[in-house]
C-alpha positions as CSV (number, residue, x, y, z in Angstrom):
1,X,-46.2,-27.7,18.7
2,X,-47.4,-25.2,20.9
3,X,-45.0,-22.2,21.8
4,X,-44.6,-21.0,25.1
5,X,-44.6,-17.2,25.2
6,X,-41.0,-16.9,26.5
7,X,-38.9,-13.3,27.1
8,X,-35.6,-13.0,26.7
9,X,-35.5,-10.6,29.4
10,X,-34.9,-11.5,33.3
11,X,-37.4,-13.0,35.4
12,X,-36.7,-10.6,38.2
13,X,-37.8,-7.7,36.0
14,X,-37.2,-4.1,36.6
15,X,-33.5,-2.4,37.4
16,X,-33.5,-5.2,40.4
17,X,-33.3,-8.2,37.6
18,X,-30.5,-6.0,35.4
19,X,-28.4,-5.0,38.6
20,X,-28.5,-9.2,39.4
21,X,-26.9,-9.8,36.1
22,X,-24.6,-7.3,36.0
23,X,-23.8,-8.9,39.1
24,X,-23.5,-11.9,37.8
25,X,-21.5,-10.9,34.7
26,X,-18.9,-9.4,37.2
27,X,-18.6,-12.5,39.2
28,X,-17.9,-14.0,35.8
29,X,-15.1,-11.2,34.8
30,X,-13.5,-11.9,38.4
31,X,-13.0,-15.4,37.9
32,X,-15.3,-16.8,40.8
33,X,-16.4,-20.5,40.6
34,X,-19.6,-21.9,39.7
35,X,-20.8,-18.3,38.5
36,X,-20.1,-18.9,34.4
37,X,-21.5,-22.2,35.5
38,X,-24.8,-20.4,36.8
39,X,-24.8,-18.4,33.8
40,X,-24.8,-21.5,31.9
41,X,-27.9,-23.5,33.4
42,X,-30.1,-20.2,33.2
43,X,-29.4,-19.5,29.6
44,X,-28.5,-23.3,27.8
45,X,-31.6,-24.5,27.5
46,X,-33.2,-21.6,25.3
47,X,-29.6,-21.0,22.8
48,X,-29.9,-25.2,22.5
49,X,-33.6,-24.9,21.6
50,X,-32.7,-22.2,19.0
51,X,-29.7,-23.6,17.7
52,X,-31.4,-27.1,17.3
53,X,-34.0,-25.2,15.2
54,X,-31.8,-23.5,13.5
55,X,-29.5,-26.0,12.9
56,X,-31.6,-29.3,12.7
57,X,-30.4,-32.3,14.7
58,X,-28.8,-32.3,18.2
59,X,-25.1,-33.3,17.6
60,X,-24.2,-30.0,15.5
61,X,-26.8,-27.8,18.5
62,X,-24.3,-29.3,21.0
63,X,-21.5,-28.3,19.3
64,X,-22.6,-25.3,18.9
65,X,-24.1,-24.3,22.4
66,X,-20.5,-24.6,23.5
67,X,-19.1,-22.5,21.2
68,X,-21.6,-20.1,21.7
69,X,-20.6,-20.1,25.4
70,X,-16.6,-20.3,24.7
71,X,-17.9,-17.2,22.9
72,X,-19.7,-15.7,25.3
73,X,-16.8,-16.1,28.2
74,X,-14.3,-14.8,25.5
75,X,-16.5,-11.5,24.9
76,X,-18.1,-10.6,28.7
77,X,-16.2,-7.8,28.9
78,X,-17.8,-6.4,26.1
79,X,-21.2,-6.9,27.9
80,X,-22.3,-3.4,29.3
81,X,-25.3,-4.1,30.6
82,X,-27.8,-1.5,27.9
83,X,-29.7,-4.8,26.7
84,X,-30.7,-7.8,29.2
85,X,-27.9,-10.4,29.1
86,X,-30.6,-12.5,27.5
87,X,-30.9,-10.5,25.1
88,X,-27.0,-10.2,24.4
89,X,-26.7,-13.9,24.6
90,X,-29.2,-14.4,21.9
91,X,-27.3,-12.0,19.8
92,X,-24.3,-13.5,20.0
93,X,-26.0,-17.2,19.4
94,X,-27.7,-16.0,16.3
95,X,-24.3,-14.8,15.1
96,X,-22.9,-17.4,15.3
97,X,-25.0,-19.9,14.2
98,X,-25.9,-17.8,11.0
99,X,-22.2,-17.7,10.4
100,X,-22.4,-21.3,10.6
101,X,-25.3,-22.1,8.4
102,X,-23.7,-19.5,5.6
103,X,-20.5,-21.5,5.6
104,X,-22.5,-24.5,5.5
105,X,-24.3,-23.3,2.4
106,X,-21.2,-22.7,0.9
107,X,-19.4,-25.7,1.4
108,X,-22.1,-27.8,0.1
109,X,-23.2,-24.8,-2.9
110,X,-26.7,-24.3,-1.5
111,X,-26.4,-20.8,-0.9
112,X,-29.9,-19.7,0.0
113,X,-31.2,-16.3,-1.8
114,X,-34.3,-14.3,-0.4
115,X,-37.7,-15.7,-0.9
116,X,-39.5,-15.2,-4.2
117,X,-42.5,-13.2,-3.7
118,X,-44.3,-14.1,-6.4
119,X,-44.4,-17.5,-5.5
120,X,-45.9,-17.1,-2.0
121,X,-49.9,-17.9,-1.8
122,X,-51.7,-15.1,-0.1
123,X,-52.9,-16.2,3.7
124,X,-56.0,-14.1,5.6
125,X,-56.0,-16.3,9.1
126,X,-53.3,-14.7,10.5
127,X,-52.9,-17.3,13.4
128,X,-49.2,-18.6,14.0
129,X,-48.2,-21.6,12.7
130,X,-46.5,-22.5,15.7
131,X,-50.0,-22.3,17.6
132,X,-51.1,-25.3,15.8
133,X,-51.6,-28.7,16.6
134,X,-49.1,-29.6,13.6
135,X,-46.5,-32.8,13.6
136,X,-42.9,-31.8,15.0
137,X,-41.3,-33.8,12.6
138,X,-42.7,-31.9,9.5
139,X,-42.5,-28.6,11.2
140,X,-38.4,-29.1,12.1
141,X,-37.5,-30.4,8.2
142,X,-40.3,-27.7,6.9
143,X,-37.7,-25.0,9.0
144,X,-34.7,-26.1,7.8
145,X,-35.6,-24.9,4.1
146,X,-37.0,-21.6,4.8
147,X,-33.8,-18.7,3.9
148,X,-31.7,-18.2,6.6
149,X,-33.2,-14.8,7.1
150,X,-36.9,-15.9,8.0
151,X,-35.8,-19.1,9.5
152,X,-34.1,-17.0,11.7
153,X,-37.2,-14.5,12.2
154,X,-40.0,-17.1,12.3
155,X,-38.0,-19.5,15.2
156,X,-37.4,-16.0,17.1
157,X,-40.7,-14.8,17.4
158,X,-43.1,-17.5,16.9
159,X,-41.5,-20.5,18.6
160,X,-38.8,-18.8,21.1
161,X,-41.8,-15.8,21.9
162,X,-39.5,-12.8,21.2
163,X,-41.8,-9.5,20.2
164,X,-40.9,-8.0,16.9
165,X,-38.7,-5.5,19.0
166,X,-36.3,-7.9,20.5
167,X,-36.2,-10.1,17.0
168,X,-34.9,-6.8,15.5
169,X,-32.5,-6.3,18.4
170,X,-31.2,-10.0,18.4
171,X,-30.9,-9.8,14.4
172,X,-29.6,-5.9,13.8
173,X,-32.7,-5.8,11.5
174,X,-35.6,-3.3,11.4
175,X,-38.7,-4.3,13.0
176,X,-40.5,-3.9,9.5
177,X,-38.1,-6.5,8.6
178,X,-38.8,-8.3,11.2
179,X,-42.8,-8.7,10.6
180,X,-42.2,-8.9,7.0
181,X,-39.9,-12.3,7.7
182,X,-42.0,-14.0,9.9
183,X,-45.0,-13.2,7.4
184,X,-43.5,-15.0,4.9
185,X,-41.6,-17.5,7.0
186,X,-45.1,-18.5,8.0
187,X,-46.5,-18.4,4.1
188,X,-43.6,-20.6,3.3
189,X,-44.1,-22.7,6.0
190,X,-47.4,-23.7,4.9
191,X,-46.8,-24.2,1.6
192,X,-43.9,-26.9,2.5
193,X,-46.0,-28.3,5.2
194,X,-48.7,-29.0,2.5
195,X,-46.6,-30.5,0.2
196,X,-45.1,-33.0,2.8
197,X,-48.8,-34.4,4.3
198,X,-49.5,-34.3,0.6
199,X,-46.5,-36.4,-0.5
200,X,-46.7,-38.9,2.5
């Protein structure tokens, strides 16, 4: 599965891109037609693709992309612009779908704790995992039993394309925190990935 290098921030770049979605967010505020709608078709795609990873099949990712959204309307007028509303959206979608996956854990007594150090296996490549020519089936249930904390990381930064910077803004982590999730999503990852090709 190969990752496209995608930003969170606005294709128009610069203060023109940030004046066009404060723009937008206005026409939003003010009630116009067709521009939540237009804030929808830019941004759905990316929060489905990262709640589908985060989540693991498409019915509960639907679900979720609109409640990220009936969350997003409710809260515009908190929007003030200091981050792209990319940015803010992801926020709010990882949010929510961590909330999710916590209550989740909880209802079914899997609570996940952080990952065991000791029992990672030390890796000198360095290349990402989500570089590689590796099968998407093994790579989605491999994700969904990494921690929530570097599942989180790993599908921000090495399958969505977020640097380490916007990772930590999206998350409210460090960015030390940030490299030192991915790091061991990645460890993790590999470990599972054996054991699956291994066990098939």
């Amino acid at each position: 599965m190969a990752t496209s290098k995608v930003t969170v921030h606005s294709s128009a770049g610069g203060s023109g891109g940030r004046a066009a979605e404060l723009a937008l967010v206005e026409r939003c505020r003010q009630g116009e037609l067709g521009a939540f709608e237009e804030l929808y078709k830019a941004h759905s795609g990316r929060l489905f693709s990262l709640a589908m990873r985060m989540l693991g099949n498409p019915a509960d990712a639907e679900d979720m992309l609109q409640e990220i959204f009936l969350s997003a309307h409710r809260k515009l007028d908190s929007f003030r612009g200091e981050a792209a509303l990319g940015t803010w959206l992801y926020r709010l979608a990882m949010n929510q779908i961590l909330d999710h996956v916590r209550s989740r854990a909880v209802r079914t007594g899997q609570l996940t704790d952080g990952l065991d150090d000791t029992s990672l296996l030390a890796d000198g490549a360095g290349h990402r995992l989500a570089d590689r020519a590796i099968d998407r089936i093994d790579l989605e249930r491999a994700l969904a039993e990494l921690p929530e904390g570097c599942r989180a990381a790993f599908v921000l930064h090495d399958v969505e394309g977020l640097e380490h910077k916007e990772v930590s803004d999206v998350l409210g982590i460090a960015e030390g925190t940030s490299k030192s999730q991915v790091h061991k999503a990645r460890l993790r990852l590999r470990g599972l990935l054996r054991r699956q090709r291994v066990g098939s």
